[in-house]
PyMOL Python script that loads the backbone (N, CA, C, O; Angstrom):
from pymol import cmd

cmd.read_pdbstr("""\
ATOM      1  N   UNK A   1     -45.734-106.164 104.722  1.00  0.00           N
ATOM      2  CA  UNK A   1     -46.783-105.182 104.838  1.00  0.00           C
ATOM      3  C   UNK A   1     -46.809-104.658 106.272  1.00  0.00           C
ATOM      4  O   UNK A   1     -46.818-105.358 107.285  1.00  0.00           O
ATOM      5  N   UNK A   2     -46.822-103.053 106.199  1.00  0.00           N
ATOM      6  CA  UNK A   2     -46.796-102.414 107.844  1.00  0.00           C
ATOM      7  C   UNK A   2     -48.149-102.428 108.782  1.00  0.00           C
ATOM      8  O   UNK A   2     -49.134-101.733 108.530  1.00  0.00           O
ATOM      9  N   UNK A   3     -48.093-102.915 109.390  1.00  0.00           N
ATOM     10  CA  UNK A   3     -49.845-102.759 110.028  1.00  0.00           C
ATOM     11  C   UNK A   3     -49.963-101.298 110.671  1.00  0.00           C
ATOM     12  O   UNK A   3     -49.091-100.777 111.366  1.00  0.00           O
ATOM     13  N   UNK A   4     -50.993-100.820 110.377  1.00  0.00           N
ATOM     14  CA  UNK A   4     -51.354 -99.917 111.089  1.00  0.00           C
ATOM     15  C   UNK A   4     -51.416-100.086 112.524  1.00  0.00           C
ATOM     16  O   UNK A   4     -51.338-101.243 112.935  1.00  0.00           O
ATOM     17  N   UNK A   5     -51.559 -99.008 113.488  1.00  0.00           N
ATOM     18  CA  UNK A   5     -51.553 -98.949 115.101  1.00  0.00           C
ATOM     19  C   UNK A   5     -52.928 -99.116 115.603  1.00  0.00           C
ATOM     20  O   UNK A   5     -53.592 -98.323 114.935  1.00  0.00           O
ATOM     21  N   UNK A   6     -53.401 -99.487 116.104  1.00  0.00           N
ATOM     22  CA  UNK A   6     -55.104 -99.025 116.940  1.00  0.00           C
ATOM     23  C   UNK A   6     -55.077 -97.793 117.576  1.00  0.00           C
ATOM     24  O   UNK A   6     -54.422 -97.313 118.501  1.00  0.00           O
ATOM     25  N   UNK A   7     -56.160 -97.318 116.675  1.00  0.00           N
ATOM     26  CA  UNK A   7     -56.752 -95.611 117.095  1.00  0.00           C
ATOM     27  C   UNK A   7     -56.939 -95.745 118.769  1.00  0.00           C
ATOM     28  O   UNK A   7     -57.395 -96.693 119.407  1.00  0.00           O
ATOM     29  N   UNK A   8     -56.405 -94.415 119.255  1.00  0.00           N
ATOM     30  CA  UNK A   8     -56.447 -94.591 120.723  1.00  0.00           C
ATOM     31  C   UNK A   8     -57.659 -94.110 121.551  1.00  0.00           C
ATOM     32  O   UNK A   8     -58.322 -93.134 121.202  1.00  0.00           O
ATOM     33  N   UNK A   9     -57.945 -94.889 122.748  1.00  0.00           N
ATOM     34  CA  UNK A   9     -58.966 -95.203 123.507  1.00  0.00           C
ATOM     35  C   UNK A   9     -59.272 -93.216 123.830  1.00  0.00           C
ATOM     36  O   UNK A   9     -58.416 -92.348 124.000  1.00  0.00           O
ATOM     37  N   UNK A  10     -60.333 -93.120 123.814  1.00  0.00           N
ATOM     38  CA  UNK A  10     -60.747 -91.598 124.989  1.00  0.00           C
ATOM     39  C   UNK A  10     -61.872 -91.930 125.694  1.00  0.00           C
ATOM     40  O   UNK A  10     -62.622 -92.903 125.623  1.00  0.00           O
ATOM     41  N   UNK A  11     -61.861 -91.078 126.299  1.00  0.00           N
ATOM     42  CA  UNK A  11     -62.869 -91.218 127.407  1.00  0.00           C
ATOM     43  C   UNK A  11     -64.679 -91.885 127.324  1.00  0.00           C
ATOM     44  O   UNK A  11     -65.249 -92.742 128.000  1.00  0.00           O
ATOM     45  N   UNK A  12     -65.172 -90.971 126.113  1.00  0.00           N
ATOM     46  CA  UNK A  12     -66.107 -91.587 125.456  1.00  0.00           C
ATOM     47  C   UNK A  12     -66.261 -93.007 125.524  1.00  0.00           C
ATOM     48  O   UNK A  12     -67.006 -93.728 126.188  1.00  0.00           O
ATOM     49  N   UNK A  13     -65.207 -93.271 124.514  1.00  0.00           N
ATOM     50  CA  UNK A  13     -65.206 -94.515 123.842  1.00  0.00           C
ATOM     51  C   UNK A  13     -64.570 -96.068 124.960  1.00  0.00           C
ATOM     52  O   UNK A  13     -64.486 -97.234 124.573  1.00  0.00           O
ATOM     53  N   UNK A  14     -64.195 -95.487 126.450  1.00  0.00           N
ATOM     54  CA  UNK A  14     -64.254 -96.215 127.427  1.00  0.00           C
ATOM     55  C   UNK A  14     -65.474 -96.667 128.165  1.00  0.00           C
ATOM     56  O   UNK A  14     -65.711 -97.725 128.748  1.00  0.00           O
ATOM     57  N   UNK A  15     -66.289 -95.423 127.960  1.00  0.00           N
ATOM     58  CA  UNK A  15     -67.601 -95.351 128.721  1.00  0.00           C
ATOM     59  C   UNK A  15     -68.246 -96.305 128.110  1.00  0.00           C
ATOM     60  O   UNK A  15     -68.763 -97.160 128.829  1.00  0.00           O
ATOM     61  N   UNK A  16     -68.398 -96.423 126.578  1.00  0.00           N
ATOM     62  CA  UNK A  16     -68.935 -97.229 125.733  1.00  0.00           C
ATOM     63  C   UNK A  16     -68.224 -98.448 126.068  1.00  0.00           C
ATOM     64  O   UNK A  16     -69.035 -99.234 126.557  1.00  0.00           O
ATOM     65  N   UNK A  17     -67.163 -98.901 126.021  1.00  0.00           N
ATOM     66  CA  UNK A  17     -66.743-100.264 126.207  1.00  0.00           C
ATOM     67  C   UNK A  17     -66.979-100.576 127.555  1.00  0.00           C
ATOM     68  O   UNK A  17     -67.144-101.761 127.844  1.00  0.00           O
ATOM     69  N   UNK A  18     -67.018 -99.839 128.305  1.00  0.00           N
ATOM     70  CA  UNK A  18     -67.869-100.827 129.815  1.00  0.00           C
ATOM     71  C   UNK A  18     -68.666-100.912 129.577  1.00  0.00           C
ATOM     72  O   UNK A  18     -69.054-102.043 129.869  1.00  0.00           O
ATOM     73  N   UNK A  19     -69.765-100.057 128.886  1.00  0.00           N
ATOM     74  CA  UNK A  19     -71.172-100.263 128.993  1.00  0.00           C
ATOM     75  C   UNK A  19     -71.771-101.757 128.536  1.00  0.00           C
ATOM     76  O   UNK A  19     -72.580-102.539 129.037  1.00  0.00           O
ATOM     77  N   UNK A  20     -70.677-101.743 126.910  1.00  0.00           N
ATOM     78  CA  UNK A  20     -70.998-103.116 126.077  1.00  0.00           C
ATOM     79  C   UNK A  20     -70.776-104.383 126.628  1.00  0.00           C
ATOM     80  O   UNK A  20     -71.571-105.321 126.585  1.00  0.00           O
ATOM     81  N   UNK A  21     -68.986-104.376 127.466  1.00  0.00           N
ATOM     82  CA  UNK A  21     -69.647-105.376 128.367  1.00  0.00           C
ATOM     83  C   UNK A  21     -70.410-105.449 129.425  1.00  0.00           C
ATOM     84  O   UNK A  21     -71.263-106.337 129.435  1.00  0.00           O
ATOM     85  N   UNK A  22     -70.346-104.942 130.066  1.00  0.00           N
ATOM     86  CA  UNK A  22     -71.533-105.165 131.309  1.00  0.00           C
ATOM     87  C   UNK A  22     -72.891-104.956 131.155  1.00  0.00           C
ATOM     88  O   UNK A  22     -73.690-105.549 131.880  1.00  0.00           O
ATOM     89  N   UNK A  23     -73.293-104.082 130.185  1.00  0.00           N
ATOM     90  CA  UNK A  23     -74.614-104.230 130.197  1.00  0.00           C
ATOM     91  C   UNK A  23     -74.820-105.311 128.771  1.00  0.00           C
ATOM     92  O   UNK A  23     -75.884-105.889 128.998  1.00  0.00           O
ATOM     93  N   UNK A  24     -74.486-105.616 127.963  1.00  0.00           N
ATOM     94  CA  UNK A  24     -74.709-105.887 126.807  1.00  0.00           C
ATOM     95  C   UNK A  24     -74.274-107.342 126.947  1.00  0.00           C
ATOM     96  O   UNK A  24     -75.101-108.164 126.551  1.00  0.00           O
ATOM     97  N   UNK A  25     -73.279-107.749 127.372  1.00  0.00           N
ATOM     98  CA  UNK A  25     -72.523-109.120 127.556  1.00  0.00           C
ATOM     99  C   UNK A  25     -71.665-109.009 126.107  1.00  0.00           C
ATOM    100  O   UNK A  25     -72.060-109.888 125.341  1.00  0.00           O
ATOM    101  N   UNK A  26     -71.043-108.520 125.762  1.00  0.00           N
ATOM    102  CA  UNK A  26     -70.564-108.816 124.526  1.00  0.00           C
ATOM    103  C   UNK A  26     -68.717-108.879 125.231  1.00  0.00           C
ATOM    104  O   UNK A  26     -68.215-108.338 126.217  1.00  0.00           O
ATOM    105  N   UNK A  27     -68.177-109.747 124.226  1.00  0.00           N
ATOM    106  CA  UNK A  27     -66.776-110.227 124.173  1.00  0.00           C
ATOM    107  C   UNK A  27     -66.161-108.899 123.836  1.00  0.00           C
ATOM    108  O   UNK A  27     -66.425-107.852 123.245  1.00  0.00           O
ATOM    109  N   UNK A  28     -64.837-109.711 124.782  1.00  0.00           N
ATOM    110  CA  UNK A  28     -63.523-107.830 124.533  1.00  0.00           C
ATOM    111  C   UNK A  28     -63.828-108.412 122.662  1.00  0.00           C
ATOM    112  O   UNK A  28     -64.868-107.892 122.259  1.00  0.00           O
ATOM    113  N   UNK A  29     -63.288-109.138 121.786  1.00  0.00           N
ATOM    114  CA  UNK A  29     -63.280-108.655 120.567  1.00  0.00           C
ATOM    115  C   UNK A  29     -64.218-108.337 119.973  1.00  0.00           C
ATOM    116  O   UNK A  29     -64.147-107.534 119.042  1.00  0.00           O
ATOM    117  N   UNK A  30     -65.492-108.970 120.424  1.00  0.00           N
ATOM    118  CA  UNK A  30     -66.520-108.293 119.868  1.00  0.00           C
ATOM    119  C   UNK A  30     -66.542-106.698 119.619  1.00  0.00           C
ATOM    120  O   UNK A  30     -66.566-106.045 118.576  1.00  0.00           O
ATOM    121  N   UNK A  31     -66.526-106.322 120.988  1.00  0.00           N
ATOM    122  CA  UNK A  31     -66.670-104.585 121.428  1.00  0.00           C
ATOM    123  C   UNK A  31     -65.315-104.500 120.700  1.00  0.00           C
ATOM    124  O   UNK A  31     -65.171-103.288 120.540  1.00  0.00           O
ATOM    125  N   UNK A  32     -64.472-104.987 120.285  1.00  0.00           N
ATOM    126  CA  UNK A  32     -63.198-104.380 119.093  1.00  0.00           C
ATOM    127  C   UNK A  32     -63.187-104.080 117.943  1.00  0.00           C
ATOM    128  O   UNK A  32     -62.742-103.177 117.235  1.00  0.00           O
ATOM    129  N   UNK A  33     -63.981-105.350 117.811  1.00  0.00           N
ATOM    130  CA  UNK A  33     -64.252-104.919 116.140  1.00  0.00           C
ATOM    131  C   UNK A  33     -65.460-104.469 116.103  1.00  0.00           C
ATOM    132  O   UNK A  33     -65.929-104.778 115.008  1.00  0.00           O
ATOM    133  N   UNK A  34     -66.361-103.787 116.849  1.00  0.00           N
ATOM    134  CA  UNK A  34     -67.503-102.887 116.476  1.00  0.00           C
ATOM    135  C   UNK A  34     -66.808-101.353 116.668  1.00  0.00           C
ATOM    136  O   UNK A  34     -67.450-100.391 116.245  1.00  0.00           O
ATOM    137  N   UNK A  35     -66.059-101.228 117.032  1.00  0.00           N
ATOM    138  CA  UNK A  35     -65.397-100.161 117.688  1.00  0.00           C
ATOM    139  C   UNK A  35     -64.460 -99.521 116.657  1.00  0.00           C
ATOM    140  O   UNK A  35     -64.382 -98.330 116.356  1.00  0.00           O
ATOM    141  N   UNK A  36     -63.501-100.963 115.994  1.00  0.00           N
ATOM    142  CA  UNK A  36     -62.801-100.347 114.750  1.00  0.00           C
ATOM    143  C   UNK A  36     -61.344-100.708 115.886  1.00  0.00           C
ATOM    144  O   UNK A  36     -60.334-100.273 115.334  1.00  0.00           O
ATOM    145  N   UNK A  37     -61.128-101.122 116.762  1.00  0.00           N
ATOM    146  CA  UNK A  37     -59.966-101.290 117.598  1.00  0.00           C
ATOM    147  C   UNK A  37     -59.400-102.297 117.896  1.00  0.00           C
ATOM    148  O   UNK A  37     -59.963-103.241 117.341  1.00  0.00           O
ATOM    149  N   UNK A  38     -58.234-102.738 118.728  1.00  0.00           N
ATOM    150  CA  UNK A  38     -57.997-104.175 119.037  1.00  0.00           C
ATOM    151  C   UNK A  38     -58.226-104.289 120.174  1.00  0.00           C
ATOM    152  O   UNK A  38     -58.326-103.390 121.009  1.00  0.00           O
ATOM    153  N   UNK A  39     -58.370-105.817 120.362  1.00  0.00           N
ATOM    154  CA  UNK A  39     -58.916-106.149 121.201  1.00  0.00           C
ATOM    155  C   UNK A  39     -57.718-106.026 122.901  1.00  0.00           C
ATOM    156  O   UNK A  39     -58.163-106.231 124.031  1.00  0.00           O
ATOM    157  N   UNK A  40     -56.668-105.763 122.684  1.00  0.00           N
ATOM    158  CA  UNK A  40     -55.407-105.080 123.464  1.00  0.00           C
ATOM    159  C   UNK A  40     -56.143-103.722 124.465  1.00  0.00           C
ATOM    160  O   UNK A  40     -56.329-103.659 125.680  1.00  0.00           O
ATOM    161  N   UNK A  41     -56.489-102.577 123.189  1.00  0.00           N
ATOM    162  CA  UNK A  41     -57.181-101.612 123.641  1.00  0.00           C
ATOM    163  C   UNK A  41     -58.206-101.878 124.209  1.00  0.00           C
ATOM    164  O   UNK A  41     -57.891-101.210 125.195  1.00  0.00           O
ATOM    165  N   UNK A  42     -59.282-102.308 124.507  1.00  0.00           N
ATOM    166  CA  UNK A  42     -60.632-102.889 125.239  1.00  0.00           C
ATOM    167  C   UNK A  42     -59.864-103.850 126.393  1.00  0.00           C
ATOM    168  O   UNK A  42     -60.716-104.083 127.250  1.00  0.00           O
ATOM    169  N   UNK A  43     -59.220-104.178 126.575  1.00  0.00           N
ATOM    170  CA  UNK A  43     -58.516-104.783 127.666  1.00  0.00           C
ATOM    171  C   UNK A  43     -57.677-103.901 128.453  1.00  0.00           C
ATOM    172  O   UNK A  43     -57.556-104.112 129.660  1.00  0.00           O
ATOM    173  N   UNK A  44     -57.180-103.089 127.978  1.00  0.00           N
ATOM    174  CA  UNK A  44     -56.830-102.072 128.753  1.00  0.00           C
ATOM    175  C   UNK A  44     -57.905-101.250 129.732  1.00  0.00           C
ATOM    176  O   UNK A  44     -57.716-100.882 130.892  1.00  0.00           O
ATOM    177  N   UNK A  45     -59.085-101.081 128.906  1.00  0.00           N
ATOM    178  CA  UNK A  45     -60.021-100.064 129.930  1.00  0.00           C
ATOM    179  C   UNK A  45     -60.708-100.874 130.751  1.00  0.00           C
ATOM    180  O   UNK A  45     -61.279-100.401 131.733  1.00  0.00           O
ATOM    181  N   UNK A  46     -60.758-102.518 130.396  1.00  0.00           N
ATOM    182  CA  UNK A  46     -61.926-103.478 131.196  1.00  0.00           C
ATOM    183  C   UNK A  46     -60.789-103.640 132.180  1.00  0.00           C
ATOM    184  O   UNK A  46     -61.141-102.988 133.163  1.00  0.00           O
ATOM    185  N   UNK A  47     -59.775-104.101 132.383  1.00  0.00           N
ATOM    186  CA  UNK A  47     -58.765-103.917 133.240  1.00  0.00           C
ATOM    187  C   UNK A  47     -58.329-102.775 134.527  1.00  0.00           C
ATOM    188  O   UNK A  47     -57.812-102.989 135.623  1.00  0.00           O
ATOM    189  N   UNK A  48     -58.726-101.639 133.947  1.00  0.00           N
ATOM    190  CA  UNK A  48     -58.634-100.339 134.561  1.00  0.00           C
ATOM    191  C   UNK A  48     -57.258 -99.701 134.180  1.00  0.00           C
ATOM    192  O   UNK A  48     -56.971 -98.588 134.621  1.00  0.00           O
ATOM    193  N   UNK A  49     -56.586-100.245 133.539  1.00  0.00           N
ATOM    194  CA  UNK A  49     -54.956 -99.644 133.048  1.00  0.00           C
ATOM    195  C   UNK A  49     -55.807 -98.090 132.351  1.00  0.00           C
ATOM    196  O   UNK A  49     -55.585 -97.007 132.893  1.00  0.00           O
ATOM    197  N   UNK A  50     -56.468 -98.161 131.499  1.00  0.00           N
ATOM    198  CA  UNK A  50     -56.915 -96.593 130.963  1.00  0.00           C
ATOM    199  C   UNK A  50     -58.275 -96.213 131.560  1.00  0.00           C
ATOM    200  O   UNK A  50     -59.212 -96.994 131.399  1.00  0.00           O
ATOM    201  N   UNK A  51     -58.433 -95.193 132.164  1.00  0.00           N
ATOM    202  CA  UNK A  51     -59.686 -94.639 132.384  1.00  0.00           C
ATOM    203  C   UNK A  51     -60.158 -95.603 133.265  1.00  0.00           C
ATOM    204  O   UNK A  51     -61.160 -96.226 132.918  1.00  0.00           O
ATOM    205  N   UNK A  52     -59.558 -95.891 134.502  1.00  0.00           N
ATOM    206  CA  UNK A  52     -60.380 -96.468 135.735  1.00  0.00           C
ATOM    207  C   UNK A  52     -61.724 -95.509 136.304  1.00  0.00           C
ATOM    208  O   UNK A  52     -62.508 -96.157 136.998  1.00  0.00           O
ATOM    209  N   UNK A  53     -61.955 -94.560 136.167  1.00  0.00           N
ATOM    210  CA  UNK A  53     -62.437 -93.743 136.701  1.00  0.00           C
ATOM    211  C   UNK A  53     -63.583 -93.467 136.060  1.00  0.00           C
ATOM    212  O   UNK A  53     -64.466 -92.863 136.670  1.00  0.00           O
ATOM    213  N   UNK A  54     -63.776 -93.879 134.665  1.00  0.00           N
ATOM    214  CA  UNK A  54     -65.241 -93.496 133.722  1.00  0.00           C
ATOM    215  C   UNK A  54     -66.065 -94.442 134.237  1.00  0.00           C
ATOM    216  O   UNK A  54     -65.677 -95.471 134.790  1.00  0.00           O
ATOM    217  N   UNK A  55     -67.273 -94.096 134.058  1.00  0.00           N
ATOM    218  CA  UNK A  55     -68.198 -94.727 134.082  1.00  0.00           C
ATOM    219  C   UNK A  55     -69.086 -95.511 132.986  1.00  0.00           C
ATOM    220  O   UNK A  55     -69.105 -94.905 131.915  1.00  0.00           O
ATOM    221  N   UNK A  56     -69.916 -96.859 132.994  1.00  0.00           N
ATOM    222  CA  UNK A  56     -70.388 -96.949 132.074  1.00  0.00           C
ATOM    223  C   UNK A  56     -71.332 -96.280 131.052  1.00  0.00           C
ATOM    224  O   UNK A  56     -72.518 -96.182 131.367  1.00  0.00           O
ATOM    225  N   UNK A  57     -70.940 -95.838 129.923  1.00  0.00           N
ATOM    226  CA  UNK A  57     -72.571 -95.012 129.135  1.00  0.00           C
ATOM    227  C   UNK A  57     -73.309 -95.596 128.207  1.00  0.00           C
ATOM    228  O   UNK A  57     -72.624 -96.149 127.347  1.00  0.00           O
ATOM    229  N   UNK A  58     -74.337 -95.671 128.077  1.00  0.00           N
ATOM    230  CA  UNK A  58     -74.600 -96.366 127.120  1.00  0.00           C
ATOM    231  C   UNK A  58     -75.504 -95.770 126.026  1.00  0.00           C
ATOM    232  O   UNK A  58     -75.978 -96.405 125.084  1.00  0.00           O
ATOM    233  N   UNK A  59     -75.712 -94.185 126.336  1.00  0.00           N
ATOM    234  CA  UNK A  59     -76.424 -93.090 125.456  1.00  0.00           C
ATOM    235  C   UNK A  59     -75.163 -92.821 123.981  1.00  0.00           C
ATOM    236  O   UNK A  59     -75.511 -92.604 122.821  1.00  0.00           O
ATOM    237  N   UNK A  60     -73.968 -92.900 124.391  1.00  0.00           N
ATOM    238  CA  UNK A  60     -73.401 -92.259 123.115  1.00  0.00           C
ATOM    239  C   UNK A  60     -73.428 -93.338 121.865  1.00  0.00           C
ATOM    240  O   UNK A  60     -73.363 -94.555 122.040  1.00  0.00           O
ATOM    241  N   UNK A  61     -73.531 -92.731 120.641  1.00  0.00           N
ATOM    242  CA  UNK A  61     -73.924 -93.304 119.860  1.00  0.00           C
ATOM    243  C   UNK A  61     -72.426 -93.883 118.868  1.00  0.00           C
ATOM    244  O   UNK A  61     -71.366 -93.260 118.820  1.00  0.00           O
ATOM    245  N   UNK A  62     -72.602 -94.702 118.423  1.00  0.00           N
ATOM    246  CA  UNK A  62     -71.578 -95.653 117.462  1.00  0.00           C
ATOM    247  C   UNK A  62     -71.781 -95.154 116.079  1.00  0.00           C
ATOM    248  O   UNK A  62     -72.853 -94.578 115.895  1.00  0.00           O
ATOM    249  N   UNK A  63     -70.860 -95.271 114.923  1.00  0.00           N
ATOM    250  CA  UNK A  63     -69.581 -95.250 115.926  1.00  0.00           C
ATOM    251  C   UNK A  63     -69.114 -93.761 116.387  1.00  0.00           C
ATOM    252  O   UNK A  63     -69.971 -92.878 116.340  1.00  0.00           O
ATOM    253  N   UNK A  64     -67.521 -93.363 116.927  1.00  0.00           N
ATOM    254  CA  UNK A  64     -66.895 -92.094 117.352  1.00  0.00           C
ATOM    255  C   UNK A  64     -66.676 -91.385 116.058  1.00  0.00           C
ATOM    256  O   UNK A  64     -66.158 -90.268 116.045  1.00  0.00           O
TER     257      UNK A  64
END
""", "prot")
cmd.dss("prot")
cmd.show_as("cartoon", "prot")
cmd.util.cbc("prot")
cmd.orient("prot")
């Protein structure tokens, strides 16, 4: 069986994953599987590899 890929990170949806952890305390898989993503992708933006530069938001609404 082929696995599908994880839908890719945008800007939004970075803003949202800093927000969840830092303001929220929630685990990279947590914020993955609320997100619909892996937990690879959420490590990428908590890392700064994607979107070093966003900021946390925590107004946009779930899910994208």
């Amino acid at each position: 069986m082929k696995r599908e890929p994880s839908p890719h990170v945008n800007p939004e949806m970075a803003a949202k994953i800093k927000f969840l952890r830092l303001n929220e305390g929630l685990y990279q898989h947590q914020i993955a599987s609320l997100l619909g993503i892996n937990q690879g992708r959420v490590s990428e933006v908590l890392t700064g590899k994607k979107y070093p530069d966003v900021s946390p938001d925590g107004t946009l609404p779930l899910p994208f």
